[in-house]
C-alpha positions as CSV (number, residue, x, y, z in Angstrom):
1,X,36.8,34.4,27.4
2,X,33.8,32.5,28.5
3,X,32.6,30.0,26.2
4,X,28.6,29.6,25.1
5,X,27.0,27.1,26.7
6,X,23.6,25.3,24.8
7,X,21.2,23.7,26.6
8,X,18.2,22.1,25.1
9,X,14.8,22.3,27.3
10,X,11.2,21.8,27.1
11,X,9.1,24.1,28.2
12,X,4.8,23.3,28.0
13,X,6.2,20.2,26.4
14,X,7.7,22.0,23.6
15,X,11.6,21.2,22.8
16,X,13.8,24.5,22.5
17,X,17.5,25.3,23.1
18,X,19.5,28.4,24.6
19,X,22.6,29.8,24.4
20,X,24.3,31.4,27.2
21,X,27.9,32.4,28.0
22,X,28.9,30.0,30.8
23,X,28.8,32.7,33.5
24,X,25.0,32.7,32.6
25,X,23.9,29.7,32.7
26,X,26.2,29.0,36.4
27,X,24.3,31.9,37.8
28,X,20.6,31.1,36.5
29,X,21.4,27.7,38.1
30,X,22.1,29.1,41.3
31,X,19.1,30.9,41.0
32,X,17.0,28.1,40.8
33,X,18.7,26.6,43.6
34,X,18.0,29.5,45.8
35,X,14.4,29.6,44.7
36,X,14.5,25.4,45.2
37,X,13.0,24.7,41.6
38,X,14.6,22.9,38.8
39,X,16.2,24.8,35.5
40,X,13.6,24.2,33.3
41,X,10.7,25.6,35.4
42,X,12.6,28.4,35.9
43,X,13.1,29.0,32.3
44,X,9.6,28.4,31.3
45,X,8.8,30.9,33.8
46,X,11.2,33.9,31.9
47,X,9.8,32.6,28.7
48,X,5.9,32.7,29.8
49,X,6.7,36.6,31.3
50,X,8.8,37.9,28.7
51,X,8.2,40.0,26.0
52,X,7.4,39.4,22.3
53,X,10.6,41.3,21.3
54,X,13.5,39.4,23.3
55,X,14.6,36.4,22.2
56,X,14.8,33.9,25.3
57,X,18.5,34.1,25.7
58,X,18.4,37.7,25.8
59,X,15.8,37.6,28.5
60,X,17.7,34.9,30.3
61,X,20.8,36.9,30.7
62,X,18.3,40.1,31.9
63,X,17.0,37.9,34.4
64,X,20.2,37.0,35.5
65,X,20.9,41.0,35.9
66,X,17.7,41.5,37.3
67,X,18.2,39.4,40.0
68,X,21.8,40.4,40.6
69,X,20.6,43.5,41.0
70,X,17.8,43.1,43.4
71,X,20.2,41.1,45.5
72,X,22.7,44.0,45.5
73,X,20.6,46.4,46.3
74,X,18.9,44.2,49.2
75,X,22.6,43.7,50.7
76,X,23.5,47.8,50.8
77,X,19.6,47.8,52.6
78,X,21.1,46.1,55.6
79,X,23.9,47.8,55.7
C-alpha cells in the first residue's frame, strides 16, 4: 500500500498543505517537470481553476488523471 505523502505549499503567499498517496505526488512532480515549472506553481495553478466543491487534494489526484489520460490518448493517436 502506498503511503500519504503531505506537503505544505504556498500558493498567492498563503501557507496550505496536501495530502496525496505517494504515487500522486511522484506523478504531479513529473508533470511539472515536463511542463519545466516548479511544484508549487503548478499547484497554485489546479487550485486557481478548480472548483468550489473539490477539495485541493481531490483535484490534485483528477489532475493527475487528467493528464494521464490526455497522454494516453495522444500515444494510441500516433499509432
Amino acid at each position: 500500500m502506498s503511503g500519504i505523502a503531505k506537503r505544505s505549499v504556498s500558493i498567492r503567499g498563503h501557507r496550505t498543505s496536501i495530502s496525496l498517496e505517494k504515487p500522486f505526488l511522484e506523478e504531479l512532480e513529473a508533470i511539472a517537470r515536463r511542463q519545466n515549472m516548479p511544484l508549487a506553481t503548478l499547484i497554485a495553478e489546479v487550485d486557481e481553476n478548480r472548483s468550489a466543491d473539490n477539495n485541493l487534494s481531490s483535484e490534485l489526484r483528477l489532475h493527475v488523471l487528467r493528464d494521464l489520460k490526455a497522454r494516453l490518448e495522444e500515444t494510441n493517436d500516433k499509432a
